[in-house]
C-alpha positions as CSV (number, residue, x, y, z in Angstrom):
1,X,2.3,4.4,9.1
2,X,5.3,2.0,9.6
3,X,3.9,1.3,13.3
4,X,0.9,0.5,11.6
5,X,2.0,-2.3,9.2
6,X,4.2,-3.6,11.7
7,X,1.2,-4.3,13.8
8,X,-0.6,-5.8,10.9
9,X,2.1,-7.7,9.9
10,X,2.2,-9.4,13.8
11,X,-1.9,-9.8,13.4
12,X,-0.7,-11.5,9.7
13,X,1.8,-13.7,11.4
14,X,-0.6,-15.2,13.8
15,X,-0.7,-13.0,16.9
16,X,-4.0,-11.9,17.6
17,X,-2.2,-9.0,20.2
18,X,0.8,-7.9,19.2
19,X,2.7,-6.3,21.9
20,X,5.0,-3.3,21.8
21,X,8.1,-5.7,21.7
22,X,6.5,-7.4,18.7
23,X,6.1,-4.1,16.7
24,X,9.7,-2.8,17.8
25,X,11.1,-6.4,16.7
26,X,9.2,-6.2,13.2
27,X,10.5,-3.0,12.7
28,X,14.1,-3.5,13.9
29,X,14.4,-6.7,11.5
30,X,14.3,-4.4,8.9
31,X,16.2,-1.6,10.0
32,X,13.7,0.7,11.4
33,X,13.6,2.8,15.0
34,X,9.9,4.0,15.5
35,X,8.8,6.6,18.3
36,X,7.8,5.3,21.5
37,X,5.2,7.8,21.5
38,X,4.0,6.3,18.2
39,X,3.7,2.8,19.0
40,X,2.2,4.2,22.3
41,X,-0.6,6.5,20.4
42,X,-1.2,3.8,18.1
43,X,-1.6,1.3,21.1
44,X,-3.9,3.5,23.2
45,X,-6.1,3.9,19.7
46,X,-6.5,0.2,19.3
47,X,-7.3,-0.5,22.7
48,X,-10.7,-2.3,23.2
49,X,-11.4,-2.4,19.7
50,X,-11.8,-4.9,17.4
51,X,-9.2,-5.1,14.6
52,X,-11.7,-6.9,11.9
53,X,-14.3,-4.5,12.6
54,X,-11.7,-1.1,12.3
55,X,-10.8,-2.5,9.1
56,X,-14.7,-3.3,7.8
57,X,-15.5,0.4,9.2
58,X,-12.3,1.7,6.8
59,X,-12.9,0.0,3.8
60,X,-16.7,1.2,3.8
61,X,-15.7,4.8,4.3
62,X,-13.2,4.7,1.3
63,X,-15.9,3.0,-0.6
64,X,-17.6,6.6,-0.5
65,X,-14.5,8.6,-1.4
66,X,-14.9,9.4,-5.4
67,X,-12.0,7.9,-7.1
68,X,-12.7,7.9,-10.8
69,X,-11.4,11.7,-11.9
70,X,-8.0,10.4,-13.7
71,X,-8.6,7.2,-14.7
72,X,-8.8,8.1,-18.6
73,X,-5.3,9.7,-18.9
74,X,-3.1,7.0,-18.6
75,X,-5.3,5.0,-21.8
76,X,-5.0,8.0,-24.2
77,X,-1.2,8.3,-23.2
78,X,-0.9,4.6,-24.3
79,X,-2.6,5.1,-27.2
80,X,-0.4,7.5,-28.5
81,X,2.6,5.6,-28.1
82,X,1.3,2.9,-29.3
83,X,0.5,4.9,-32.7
84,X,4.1,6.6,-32.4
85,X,5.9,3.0,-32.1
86,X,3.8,2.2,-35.4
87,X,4.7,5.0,-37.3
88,X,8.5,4.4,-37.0
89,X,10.1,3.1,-40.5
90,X,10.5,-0.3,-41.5
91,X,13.9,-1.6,-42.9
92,X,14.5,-1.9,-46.1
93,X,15.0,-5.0,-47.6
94,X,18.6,-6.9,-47.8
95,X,19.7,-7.9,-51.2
96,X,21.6,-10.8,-51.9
């Protein structure tokens, strides 16, 4: 995945084909050795191919993956904090 987002990161920064050295120099600037046999793989997968259109094809095949199972759990835990904070006792008043 690093190798990934390094060569994204190269596309971002205005090279429309990163090379290898690009991706190992992303990488290295923040401290990170990647597999030559990853860059490689990832390399001989983007051969030919259009970046734009990869990314098009992604997006709508996530667009089909269900993603709305847990959405609710995170509200109804709020809520209940929220009502928890409320409950908590107010100070008494200070007299003079």
């Amino acid at each position: 995945m690093k190798v990934v987002c390094a060569y994204l990161l190269a596309v971002l920064g205005g090279k429309e084909s990163p090379s290898k050295a690009d991706v190992k120099a992303i990488l290295g600037s923040v401290g990170v050795e990647a597999a030559d046999d990853n860059i490689d793989r990832l390399f001989s997968e983007l051969e030919g191919k259009d970046l734009a259109e990869l990314i098009k094809e992604g997006t709508a095949k996530l667009a089909s993956v269900p993603s709305g199972g847990a959405g609710g759990a995170a509200p109804a835990a709020g809520a209940a904090a929220g009502g928890a904070a409320a409950a908590a006792p107010e100070p008494e008043p200070e007299e003079e």
